[in-house]
C-alpha positions in Angstrom: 5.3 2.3 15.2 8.5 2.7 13.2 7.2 0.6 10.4 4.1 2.7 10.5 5.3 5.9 10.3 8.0 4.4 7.3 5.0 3.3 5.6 3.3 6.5 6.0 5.9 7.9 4.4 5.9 6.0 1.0 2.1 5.9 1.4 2.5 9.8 1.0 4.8 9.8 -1.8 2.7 7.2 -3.6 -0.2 9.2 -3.1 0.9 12.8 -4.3 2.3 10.2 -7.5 -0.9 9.0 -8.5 -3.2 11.4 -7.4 -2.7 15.2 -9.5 -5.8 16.3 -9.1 -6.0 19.4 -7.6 -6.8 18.9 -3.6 -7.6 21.7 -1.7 -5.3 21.7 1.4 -7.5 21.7 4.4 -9.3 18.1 2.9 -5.6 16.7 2.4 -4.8 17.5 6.1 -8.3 15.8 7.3 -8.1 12.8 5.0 -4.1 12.2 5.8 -4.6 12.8 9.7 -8.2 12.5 10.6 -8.6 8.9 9.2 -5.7 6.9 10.5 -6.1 8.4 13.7 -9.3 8.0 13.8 -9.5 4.1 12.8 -6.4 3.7 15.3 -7.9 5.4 18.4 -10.8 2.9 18.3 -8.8 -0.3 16.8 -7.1 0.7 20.5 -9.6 1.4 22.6 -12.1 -1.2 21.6 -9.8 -4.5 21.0 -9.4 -7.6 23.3 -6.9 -9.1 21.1 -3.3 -8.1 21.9 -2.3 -8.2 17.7 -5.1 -5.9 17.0 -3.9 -3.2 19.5 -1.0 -3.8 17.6 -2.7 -3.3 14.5 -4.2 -0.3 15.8 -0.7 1.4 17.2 0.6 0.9 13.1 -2.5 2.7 12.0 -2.2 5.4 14.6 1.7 5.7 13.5 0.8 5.9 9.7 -0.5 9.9 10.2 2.8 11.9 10.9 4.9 9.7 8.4 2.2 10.4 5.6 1.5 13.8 6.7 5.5 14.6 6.5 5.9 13.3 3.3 3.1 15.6 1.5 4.9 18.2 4.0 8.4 17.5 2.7 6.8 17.2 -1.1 5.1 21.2 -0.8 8.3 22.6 0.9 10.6 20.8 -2.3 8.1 21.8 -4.9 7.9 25.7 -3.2 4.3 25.3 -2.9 
């Protein structure tokens, strides 16, 4: 989950890189929380492999290191 949330984080600063056009903040939060959570949660729930409940735990762990990079990025920027 370390790795996940480390990739989260360059994922994040990658993503307010490439992306400038203008995002309204409500859809950033959905897209950057909603999405890996919500792949996770059922990668975990529904797998009988052990490596994709793995797979599923990096996913879930990718939403607060992305998330706190765009965070970081608006409080730098005093947005």
């Amino acid at each position: 989950m370390l790795i996940g949330v480390a990739v989260g984080m360059v994922a994040g600063i990658a993503a307010s890189i490439l992306i400038t056009a203008p995002v309204r903040p409500d859809v950033a939060i959905a897209l950057v929380v909603g999405v890996p959570i919500g792949i996770g949660m059922l990668m975990v729930l529904f797998s009988s492999r052990r490596w994709v409940t793995t797979f599923g735990a990096f996913t879930l762990s990718l939403a607060p290191g992305w998330f706190g990079a765009l965070a970081a990025i608006q409080v730098a920027s005093g947005g």
